[in-house]
N, C-alpha and C positions, 0 to 999 in steps of 0.2 A: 593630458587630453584637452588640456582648456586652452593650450593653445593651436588647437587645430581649430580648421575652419566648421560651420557647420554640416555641411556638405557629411567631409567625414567624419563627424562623431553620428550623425541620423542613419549613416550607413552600418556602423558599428554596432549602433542600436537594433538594427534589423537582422544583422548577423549573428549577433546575441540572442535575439528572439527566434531566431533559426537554431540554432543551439538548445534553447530552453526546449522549444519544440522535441527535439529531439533525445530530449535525456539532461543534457545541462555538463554534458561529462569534461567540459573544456571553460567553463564559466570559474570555475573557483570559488562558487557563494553567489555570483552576481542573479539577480530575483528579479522579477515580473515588474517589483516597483523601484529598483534601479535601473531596467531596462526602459521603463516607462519614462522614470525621471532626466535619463539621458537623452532618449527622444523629443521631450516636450521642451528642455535647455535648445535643442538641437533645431524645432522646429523651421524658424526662417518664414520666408515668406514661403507659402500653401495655397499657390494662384489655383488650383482646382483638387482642393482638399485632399488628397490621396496621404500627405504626415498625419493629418490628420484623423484619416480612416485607420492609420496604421495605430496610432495611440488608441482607440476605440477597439482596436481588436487586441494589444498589448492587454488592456484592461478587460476585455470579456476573456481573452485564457486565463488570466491571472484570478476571475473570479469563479473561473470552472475549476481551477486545480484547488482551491480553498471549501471545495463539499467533499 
């Protein structure tokens, strides 16, 4: 993975979170804060914040599934 570009690992991160959304049934263990952590490596430049919005919302599901 580390040698893809960032493009697609931030894409894979969202796809992941698509996934977790949905049950997690294709993930194999992968969690809120490795999906977070693969996003935020993945960042890049965020000329009008929207990776950025997307890690804010990584972490508010990850902090509703934890009540």
């Amino acid at each position: 993975m580390a040698a893809t570009d960032d493009d697609f690992r931030f894409a894979a991160a969202v796809a992941a979170f698509g996934q977790k959304l949905r049950g997690g049934r294709y993930l194999g263990g992968f969690d809120y804060g490795e999906i977070r952590e693969l996003a935020a490596d993945a960042r890049g430049r965020d000329a009008h914040g929207y990776r950025g919005e997307f890690l804010r919302l990584v972490g508010l599901a990850e902090s509703l599934q934890s009540r």
